[in-house]
N, C-alpha and C positions, 0 to 999 in steps of 0.2 A: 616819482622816484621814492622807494621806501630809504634807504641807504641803510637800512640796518643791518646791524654785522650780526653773525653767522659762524656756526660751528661747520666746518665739512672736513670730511673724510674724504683723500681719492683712492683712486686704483694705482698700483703700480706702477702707469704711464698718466698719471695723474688724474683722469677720469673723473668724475663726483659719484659716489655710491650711496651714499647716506651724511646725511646733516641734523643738525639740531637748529630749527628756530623758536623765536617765542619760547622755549621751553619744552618744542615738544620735539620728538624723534620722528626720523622720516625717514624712508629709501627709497631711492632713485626706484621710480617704479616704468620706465622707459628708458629709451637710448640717447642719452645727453648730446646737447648740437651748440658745437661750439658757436659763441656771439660774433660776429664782425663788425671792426672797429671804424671807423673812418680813419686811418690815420694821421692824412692831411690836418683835420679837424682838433687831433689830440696834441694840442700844442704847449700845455704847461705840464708834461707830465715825464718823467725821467723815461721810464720805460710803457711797452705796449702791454695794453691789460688784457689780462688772461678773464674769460666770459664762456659763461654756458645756460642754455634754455632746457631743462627736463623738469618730467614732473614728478612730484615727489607726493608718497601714502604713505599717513601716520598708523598707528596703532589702529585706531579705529574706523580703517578704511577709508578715509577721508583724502580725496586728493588735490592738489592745486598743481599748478604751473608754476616755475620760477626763472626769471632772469636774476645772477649774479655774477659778479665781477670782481677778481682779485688784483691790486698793484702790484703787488708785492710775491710776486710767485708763488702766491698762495696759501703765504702765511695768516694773508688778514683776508677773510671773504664779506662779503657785501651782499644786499640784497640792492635788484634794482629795481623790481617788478613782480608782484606774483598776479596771478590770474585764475580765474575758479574752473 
């Protein structure tokens, strides 16, 4: 788990379209899938967290995969995962 936080931008129905990590700019370069929680399992946590897998290309073509996760409706994003 990286847990690092995370600029994101959504869509209108909340969507991820483009973020900033590390520093660097990125857009949603695929169709975002939302994460599923266990919720059984999330047991110290006020509410259920909002999660999505797409993959995101920076400037210079370069793409990765990202799993992130917000508590907070959105306000604070997380990284949990990225993948090349």
């Amino acid at each position: 788990m990286v847990a690092a936080a995370m600029t994101v931008w959504v869509s209108s129905i909340g969507i991820p379209e483009r973020y900033v990590w590390q520093g660097i700019r990125y857009k949603v370069s695929d169709t975002p899938t939302p994460l599923e929680f266990d919720i059984d399992a999330v047991t110290h946590f006020d509410q259920i967290p909002t999660g999505w897998r797409f993959q995101g290309t920076n400037e210079d073509n370069n793409s990765l995969i990202f799993d992130v996760v917000s508590f907070d409706q959105g306000q604070e994003w997380r990284v949990l995962r990225t993948y090349n």
